[in-house]
GUVEXVO-743913 format. One line per field, with one value per atom (N, C-alpha, C, O): x, y, z; atom name. Coordinates in steps of 0.2 Angstrom, whole numbers. Layout:
east = c(X, ...)
north = c(Y, ...)
up = c(Z, ...)
site = c(CA, ...)
// end
This chain:
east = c(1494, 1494, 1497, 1503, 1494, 1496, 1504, 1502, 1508, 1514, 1512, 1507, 1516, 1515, 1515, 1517, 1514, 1516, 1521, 1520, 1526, 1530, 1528, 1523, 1533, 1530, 1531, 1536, 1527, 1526, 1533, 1535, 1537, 1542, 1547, 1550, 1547, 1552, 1550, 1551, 1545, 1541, 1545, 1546, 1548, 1551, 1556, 1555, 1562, 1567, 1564, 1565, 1560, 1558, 1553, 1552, 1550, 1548, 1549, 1546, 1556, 1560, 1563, 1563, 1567, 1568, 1565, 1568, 1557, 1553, 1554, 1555, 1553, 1552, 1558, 1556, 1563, 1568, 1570, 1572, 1570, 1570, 1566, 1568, 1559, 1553, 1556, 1555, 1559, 1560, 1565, 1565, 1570, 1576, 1573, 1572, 1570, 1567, 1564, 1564, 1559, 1556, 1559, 1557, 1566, 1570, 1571, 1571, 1571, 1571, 1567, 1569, 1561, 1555, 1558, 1563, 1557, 1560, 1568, 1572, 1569, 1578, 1579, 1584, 1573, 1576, 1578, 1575, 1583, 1583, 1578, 1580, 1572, 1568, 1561, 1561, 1555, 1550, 1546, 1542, 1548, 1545, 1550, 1549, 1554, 1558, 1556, 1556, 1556, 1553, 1547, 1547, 1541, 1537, 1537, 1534, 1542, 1543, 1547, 1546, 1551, 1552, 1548, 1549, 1544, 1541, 1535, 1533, 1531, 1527, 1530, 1527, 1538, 1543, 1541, 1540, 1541, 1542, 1534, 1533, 1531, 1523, 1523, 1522, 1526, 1522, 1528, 1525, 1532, 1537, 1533, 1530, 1532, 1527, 1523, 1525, 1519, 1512, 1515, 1512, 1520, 1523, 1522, 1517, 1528, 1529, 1523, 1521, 1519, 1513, 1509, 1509, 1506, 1505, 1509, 1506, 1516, 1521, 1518, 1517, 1519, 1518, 1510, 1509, 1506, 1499, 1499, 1495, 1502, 1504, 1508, 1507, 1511, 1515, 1512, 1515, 1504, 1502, 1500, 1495, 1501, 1498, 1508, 1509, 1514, 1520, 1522, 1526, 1519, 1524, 1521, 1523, 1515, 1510, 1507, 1507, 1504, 1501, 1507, 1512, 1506, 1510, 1513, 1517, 1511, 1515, 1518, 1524, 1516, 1522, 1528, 1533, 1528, 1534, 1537, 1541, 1533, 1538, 1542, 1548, 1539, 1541, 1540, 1539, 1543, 1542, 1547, 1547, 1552, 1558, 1563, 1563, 1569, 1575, 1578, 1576, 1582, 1586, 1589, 1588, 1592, 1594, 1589, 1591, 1583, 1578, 1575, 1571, 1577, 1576, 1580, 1585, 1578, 1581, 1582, 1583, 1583, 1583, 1591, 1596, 1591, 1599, 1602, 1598, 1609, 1613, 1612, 1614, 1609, 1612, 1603, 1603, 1598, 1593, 1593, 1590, 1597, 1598, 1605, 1605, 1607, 1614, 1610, 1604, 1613, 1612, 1613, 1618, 1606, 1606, 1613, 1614, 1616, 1623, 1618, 1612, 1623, 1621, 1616, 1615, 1613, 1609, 1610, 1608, 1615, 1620, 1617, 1613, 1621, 1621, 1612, 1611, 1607, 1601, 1598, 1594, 1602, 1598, 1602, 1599, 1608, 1612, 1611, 1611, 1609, 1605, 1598, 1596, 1595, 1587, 1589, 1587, 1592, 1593, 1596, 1593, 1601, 1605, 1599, 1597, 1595, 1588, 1583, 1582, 1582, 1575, 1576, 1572, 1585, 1585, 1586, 1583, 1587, 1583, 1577, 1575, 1574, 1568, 1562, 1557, 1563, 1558, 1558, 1552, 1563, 1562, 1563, 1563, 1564, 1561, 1555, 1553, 1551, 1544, 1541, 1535, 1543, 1540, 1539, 1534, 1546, 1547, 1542, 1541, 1539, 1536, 1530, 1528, 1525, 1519, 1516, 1510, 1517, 1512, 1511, 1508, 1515, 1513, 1514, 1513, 1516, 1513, 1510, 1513, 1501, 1499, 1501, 1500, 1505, 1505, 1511, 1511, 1514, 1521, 1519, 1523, 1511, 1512, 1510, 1510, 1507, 1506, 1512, 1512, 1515, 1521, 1525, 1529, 1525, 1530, 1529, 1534, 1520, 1521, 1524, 1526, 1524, 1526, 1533, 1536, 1536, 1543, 1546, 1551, 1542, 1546, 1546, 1549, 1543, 1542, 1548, 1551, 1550, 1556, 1562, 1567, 1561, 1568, 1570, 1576, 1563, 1563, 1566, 1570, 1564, 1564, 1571, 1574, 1575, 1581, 1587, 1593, 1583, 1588, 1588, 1594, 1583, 1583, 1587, 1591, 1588, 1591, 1600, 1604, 1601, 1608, 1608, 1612, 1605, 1607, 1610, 1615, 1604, 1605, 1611, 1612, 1614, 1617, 1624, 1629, 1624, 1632, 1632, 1638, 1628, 1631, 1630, 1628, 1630, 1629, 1637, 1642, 1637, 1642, 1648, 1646, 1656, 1658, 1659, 1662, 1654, 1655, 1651, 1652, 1642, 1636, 1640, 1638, 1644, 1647, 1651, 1650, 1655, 1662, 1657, 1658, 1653, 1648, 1644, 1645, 1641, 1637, 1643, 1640, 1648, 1653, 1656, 1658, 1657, 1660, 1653, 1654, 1648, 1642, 1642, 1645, 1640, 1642, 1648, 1646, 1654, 1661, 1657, 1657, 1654, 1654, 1647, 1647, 1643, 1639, 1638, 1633, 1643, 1643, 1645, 1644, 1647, 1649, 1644, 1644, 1639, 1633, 1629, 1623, 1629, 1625, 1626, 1621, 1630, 1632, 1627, 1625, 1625, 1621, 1615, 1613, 1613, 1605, 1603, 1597, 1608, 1608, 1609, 1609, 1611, 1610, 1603, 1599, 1602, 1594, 1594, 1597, 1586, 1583, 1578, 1574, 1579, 1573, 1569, 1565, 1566, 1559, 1557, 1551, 1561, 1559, 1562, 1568, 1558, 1562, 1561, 1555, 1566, 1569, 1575, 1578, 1576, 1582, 1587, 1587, 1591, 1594, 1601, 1604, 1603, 1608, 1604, 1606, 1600, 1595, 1593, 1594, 1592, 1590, 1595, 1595, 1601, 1610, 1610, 1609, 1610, 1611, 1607, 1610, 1600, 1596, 1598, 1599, 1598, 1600, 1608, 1607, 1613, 1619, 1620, 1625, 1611, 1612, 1608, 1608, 1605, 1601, 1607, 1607, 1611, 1617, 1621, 1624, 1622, 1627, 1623, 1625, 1620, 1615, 1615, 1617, 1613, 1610, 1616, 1615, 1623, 1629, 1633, 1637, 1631, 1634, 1632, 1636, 1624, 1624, 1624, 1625, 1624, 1627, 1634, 1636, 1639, 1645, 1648, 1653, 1644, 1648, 1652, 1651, 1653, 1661, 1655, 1653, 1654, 1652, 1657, 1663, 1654, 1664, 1664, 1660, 1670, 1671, 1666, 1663, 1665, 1660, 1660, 1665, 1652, 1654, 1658, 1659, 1663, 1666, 1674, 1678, 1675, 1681, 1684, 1681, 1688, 1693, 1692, 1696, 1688, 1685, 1681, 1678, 1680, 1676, 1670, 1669, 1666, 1662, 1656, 1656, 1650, 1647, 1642, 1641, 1637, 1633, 1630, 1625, 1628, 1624, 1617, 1614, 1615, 1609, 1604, 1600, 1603, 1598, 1600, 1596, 1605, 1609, 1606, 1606, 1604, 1601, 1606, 1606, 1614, 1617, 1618, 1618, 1618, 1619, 1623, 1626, 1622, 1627, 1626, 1620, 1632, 1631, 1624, 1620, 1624, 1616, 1612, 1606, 1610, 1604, 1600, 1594, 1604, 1601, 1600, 1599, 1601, 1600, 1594, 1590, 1594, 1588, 1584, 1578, 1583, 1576, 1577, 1572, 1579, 1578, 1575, 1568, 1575, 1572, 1563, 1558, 1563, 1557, 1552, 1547, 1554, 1551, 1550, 1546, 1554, 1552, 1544, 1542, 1542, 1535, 1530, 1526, 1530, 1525, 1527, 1523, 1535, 1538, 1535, 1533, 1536, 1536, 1528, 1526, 1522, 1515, 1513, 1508, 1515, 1511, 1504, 1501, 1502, 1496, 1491, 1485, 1496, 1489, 1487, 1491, 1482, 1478, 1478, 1477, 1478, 1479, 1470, 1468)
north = c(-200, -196, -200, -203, -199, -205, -199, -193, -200, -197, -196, -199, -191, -187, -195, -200, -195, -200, -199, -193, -203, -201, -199, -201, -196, -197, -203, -207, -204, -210, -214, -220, -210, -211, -215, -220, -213, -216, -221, -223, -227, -232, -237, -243, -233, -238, -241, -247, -241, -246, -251, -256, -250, -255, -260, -267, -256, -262, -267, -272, -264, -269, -274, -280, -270, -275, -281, -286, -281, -287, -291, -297, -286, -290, -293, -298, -292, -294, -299, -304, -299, -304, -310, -316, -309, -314, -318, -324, -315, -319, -324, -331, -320, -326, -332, -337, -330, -338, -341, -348, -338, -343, -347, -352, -344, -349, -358, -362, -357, -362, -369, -374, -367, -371, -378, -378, -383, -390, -392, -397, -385, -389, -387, -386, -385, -385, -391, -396, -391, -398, -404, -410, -401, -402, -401, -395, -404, -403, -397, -393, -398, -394, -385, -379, -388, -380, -376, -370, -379, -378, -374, -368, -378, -375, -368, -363, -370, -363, -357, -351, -357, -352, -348, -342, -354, -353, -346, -342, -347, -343, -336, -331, -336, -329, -326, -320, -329, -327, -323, -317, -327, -326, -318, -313, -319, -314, -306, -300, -306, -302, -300, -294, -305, -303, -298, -293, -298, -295, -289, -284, -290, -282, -279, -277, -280, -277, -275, -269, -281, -277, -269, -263, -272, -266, -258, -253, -259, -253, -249, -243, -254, -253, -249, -244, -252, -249, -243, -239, -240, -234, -228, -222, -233, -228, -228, -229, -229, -230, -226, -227, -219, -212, -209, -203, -213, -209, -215, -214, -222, -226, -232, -237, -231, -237, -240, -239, -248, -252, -257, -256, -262, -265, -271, -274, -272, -276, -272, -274, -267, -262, -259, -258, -259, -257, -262, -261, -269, -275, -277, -280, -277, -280, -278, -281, -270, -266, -261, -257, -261, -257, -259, -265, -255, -257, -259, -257, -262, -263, -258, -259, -252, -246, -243, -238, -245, -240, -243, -240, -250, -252, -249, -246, -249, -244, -251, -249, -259, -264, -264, -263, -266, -264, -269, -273, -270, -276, -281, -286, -282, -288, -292, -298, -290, -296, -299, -304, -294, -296, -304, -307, -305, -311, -316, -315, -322, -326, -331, -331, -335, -340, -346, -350, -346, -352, -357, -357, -360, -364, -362, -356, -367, -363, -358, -353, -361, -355, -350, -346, -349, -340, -337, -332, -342, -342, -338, -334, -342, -340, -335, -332, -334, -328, -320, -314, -323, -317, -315, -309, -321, -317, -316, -311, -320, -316, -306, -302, -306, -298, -295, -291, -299, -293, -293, -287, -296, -300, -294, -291, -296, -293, -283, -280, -279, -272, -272, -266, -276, -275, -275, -272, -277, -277, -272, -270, -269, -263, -256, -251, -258, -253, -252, -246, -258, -259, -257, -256, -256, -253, -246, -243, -243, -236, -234, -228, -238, -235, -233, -228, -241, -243, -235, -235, -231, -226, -222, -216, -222, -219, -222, -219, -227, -230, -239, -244, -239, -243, -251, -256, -250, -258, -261, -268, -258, -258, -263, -268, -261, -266, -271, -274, -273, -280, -283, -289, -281, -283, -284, -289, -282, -282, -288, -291, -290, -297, -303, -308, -303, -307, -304, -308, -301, -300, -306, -310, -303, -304, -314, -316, -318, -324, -326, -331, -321, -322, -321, -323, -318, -315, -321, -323, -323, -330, -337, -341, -338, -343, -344, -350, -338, -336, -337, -339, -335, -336, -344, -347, -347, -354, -357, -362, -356, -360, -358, -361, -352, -349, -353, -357, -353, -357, -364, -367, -368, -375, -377, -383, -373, -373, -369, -373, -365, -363, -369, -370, -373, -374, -381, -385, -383, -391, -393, -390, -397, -400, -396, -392, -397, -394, -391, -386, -394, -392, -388, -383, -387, -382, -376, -370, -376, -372, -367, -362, -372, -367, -366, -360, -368, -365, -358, -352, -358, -354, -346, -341, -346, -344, -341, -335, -342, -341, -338, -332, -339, -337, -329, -325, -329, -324, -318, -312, -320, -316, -314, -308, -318, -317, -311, -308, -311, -304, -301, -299, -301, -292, -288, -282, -288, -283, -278, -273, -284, -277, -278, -281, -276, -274, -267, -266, -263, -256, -251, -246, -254, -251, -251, -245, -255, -256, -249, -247, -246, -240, -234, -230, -231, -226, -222, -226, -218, -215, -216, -215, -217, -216, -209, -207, -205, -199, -199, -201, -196, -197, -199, -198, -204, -209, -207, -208, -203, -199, -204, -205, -208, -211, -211, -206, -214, -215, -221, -227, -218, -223, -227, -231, -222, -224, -230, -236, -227, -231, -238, -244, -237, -244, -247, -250, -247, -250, -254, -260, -250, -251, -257, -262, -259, -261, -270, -275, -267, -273, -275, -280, -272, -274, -278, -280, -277, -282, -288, -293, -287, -295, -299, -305, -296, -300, -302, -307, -298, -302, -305, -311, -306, -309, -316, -322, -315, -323, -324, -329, -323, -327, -329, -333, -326, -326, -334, -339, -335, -339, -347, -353, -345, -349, -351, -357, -347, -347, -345, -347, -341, -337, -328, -323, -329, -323, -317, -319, -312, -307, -303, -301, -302, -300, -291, -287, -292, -283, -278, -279, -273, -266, -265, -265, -262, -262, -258, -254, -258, -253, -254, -252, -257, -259, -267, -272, -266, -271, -274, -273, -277, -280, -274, -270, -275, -268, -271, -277, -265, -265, -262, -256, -266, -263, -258, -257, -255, -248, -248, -245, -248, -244, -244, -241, -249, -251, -247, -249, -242, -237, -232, -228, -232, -228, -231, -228, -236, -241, -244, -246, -246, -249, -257, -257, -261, -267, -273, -273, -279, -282, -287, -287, -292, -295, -301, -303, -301, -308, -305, -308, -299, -296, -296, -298, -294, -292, -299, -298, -304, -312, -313, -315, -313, -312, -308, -310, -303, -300, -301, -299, -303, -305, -311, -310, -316, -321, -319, -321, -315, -312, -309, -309, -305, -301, -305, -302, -311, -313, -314, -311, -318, -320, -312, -312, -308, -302, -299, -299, -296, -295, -298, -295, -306, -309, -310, -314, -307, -307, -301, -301, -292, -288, -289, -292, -285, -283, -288, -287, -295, -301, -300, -297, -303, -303, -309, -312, -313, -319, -320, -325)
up = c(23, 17, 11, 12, 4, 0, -3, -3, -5, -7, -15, -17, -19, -25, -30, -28, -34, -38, -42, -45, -44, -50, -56, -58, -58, -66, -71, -70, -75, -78, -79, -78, -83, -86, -82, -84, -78, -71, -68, -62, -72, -69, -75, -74, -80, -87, -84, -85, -79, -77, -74, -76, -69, -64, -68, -67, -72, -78, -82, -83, -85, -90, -86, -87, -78, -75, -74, -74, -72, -70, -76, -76, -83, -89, -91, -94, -91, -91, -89, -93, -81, -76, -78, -77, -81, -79, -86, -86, -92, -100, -96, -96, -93, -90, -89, -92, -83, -78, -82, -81, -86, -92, -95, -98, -96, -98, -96, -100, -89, -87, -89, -90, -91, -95, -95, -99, -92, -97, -96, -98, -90, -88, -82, -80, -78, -71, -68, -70, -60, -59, -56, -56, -54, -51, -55, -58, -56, -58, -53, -55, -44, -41, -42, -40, -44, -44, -51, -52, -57, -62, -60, -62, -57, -56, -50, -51, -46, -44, -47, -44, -53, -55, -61, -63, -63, -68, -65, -69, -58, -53, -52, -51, -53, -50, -57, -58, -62, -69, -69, -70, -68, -69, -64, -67, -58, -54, -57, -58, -58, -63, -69, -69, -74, -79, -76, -78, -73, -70, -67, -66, -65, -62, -68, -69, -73, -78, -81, -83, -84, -86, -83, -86, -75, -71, -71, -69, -74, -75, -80, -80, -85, -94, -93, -96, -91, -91, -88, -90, -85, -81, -89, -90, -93, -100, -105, -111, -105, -113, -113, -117, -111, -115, -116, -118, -115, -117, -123, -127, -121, -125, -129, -131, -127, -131, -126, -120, -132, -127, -125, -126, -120, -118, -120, -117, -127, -130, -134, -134, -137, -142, -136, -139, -131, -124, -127, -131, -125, -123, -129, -127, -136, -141, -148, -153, -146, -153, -152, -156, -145, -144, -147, -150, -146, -150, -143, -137, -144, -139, -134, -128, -137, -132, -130, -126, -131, -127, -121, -118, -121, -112, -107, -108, -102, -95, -90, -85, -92, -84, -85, -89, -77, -76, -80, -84, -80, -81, -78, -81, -73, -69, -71, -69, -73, -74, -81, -82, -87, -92, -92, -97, -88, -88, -91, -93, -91, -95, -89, -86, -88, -82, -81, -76, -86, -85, -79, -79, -76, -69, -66, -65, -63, -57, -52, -49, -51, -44, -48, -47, -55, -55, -55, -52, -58, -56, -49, -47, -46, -39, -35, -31, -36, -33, -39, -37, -44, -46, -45, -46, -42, -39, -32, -29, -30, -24, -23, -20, -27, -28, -28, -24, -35, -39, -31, -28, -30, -24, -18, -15, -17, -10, -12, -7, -15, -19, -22, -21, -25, -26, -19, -21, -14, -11, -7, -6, -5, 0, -6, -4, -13, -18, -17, -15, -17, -18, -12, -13, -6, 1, -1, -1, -2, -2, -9, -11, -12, -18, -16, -17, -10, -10, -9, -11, -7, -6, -10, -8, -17, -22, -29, -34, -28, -34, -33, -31, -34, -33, -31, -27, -38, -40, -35, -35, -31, -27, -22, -20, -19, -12, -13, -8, -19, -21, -25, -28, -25, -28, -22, -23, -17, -11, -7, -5, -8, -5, -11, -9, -17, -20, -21, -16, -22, -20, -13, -14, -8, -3, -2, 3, -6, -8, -13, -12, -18, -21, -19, -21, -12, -9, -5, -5, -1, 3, -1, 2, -6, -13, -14, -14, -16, -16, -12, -13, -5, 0, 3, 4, 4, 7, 0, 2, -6, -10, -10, -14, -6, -5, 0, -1, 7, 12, 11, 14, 5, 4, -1, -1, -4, -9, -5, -5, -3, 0, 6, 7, 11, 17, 14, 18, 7, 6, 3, 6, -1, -3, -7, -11, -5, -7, -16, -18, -20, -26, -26, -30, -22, -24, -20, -22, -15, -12, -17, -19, -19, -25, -31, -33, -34, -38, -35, -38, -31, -29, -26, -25, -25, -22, -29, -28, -36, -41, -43, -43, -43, -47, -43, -46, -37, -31, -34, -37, -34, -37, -44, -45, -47, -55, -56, -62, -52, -54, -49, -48, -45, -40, -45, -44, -49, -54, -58, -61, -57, -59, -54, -55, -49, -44, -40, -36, -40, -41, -44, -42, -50, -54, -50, -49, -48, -44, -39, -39, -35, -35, -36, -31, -43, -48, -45, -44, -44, -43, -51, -56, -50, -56, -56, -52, -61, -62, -61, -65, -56, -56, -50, -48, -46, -40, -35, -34, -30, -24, -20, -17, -19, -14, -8, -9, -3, -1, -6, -5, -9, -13, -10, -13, -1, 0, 7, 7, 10, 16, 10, 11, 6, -1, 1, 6, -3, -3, 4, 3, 10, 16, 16, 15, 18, 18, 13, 15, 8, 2, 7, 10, 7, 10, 18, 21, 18, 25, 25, 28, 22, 19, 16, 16, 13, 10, 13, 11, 16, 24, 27, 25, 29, 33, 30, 33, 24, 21, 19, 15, 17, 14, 21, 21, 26, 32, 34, 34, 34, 35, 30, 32, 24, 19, 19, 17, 22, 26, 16, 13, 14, 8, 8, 11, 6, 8, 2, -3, 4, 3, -2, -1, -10, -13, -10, -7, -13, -12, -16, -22, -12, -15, -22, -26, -26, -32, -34, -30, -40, -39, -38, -42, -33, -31, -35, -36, -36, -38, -46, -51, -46, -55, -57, -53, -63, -70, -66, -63, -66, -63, -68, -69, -70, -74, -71, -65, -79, -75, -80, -77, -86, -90, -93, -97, -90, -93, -92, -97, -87, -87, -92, -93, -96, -100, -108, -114, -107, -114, -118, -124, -111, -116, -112, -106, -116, -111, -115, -121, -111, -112, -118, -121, -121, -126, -127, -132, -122, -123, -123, -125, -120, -121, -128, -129, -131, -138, -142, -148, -140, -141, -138, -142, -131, -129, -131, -132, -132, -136, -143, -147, -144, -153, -150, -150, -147, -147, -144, -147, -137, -135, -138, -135, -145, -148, -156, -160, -157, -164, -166, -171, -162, -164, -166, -171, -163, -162, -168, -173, -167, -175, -183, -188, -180, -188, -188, -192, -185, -185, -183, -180, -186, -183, -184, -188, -179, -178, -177, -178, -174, -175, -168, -165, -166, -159, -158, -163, -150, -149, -146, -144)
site = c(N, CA, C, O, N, CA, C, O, N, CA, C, O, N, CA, C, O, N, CA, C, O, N, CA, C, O, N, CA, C, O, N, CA, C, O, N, CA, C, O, N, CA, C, O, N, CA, C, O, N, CA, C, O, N, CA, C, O, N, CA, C, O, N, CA, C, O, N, CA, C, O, N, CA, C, O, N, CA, C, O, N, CA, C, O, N, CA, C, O, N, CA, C, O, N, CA, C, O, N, CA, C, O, N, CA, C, O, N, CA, C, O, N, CA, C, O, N, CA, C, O, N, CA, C, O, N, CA, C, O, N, CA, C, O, N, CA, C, O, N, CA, C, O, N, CA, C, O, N, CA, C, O, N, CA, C, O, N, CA, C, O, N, CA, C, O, N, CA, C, O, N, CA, C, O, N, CA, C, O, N, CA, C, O, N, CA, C, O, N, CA, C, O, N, CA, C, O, N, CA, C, O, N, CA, C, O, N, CA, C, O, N, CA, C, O, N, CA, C, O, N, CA, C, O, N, CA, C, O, N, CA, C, O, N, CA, C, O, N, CA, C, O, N, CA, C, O, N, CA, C, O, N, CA, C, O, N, CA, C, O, N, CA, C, O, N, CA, C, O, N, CA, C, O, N, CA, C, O, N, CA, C, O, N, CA, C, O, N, CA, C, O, N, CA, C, O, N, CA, C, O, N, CA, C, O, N, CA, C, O, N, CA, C, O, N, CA, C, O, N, CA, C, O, N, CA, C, O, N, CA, C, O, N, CA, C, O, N, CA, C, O, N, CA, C, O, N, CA, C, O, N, CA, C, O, N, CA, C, O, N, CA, C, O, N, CA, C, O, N, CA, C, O, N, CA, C, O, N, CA, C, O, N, CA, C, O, N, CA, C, O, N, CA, C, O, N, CA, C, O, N, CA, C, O, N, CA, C, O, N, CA, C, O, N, CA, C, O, N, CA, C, O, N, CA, C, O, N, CA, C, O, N, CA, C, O, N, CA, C, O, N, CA, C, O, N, CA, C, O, N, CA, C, O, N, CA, C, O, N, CA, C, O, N, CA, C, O, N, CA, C, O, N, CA, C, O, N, CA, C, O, N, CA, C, O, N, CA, C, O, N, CA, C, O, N, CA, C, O, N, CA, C, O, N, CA, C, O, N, CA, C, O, N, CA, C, O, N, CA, C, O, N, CA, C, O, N, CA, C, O, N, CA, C, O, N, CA, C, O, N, CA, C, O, N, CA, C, O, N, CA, C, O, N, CA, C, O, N, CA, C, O, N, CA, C, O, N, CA, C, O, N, CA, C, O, N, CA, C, O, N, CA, C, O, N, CA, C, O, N, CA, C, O, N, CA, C, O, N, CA, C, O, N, CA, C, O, N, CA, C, O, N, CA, C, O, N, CA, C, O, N, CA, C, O, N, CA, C, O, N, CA, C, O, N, CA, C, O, N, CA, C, O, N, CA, C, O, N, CA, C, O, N, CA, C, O, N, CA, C, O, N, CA, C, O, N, CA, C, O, N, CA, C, O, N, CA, C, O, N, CA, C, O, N, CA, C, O, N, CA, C, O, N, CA, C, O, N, CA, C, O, N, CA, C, O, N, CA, C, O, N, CA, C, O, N, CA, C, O, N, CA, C, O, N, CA, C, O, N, CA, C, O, N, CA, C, O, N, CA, C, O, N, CA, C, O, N, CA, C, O, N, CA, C, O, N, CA, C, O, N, CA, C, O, N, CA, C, O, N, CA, C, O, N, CA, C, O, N, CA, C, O, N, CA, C, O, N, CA, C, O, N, CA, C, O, N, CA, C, O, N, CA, C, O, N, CA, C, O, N, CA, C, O, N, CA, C, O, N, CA, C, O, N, CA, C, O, N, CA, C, O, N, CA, C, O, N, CA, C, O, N, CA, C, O, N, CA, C, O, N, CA, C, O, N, CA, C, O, N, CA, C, O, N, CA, C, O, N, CA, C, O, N, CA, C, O, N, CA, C, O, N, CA, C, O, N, CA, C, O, N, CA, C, O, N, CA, C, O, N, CA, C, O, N, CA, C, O, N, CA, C, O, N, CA, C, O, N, CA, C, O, N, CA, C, O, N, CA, C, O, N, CA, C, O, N, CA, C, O, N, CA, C, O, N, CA, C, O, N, CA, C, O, N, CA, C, O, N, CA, C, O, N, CA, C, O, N, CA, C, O, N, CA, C, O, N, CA, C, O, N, CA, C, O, N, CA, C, O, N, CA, C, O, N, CA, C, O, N, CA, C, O, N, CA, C, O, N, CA, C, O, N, CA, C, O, N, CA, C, O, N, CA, C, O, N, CA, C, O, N, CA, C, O, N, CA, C, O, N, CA, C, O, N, CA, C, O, N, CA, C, O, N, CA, C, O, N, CA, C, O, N, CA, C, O, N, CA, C, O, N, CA, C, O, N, CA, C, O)
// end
């Protein structure tokens, strides 16, 4: 039996996350360190995109078409957590943040698949990103002692918004503590094996961020969407 579907509305966070996510990685364009990893993040972006679109096609009887969602909002009216707006600095924090995002998104996306379409097709590409992520934590924590202490600082440096990633969101009748759990052992799991130190609970010890489902977010955000939204802004109404 297929499950209720949520309401539209509540498909807005998991959205902007993708989109959010997928603007960072495009970042990358032209400075990753490898031409083969280039090409592989540029694919994680692509396939995020296309989430996000799939979302947005779901809100255009509450919020438009899907370029007016993506590039005609204010800043406060995005719902993506804190932690996929960061600013990619190093690669470590790159890939310890898709990892954070990759290892909750996927078993989101399970618990979705039977009520909302776009979920089980996103779970297989997901679970490519989570993989993508993890072998690059394994090779980066258990290599040389400097991608170690990098990747170990990037790790300390954004547990502090990953707290937020379980907030229940309105609308999405989930297990949000079975999520947590779930996420919290892929991460043991693969830092264990990285031989990286798991930081303490969110919440505990350092400020611990939260609000982005709340539409408030961090400093580079709103640098980043000024730059994502300039083109569409300084051309309404053109068609490509």
């Amino acid at each position: 039996m297929t499950a209720t579907a949520p309401p539209a509305l509540a498909l807005l966070p998991p959205a902007d996350d993708a989109l959010v996510l997928s603007h960072r990685l495009g970042e990358w364009a032209g400075h990753a360190p490898v031409l083969e990893e280039e090409v592989a993040l540029a694919n994680i972006a692509l396939d995020l995109l296309g989430q996000a679109r799939a979302l947005y096609a779901e809100l255009r009887d509450e919020l438009g078409s899907e370029d007016e969602i993506a590039y005609l909002r204010e800043e406060r009216a995005f719902r993506n957590c804190q932690l996929v707006e960061q600013p990619n600095e190093d690669f470590a924090h790159t890939i310890v943040r898709q990892l954070y995002f990759s290892a909750y998104q996927l078993p989101l996306h399970h618990r979705l698949a039977s009520c909302v379409p776009v979920a089980a097709k996103a779970a297989q590409e997901t679970a490519y990103h989570l993989d993508h992520a993890e072998q690059w934590t394994l090779r980066l924590g258990d290599g040389t002692e400097e991608s170690h202490a990098r990747m170990q600082r990037a790790a300390d440096a954004l547990w502090r918004y990953t707290g937020e990633l379980f907030e229940p969101i309105e609308g999405l009748d989930i297990d949000w503590h079975g999520l947590r759990a779930e996420w919290s052992g892929t991460l043991t799991d693969v830092f264990g094996r990285a031989g990286l130190t798991v930081p303490d609970g969110p919440g505990t010890g350092a400020w611990s961020a939260g609000a982005g489902r709340q539409g408030l977010h961090t400093e580079p955000f709103g640098r980043m969407l000024a730059e994502m939204q300039h083109l569409h802004r300084s051309h309404p109404g053109a068609s490509w």
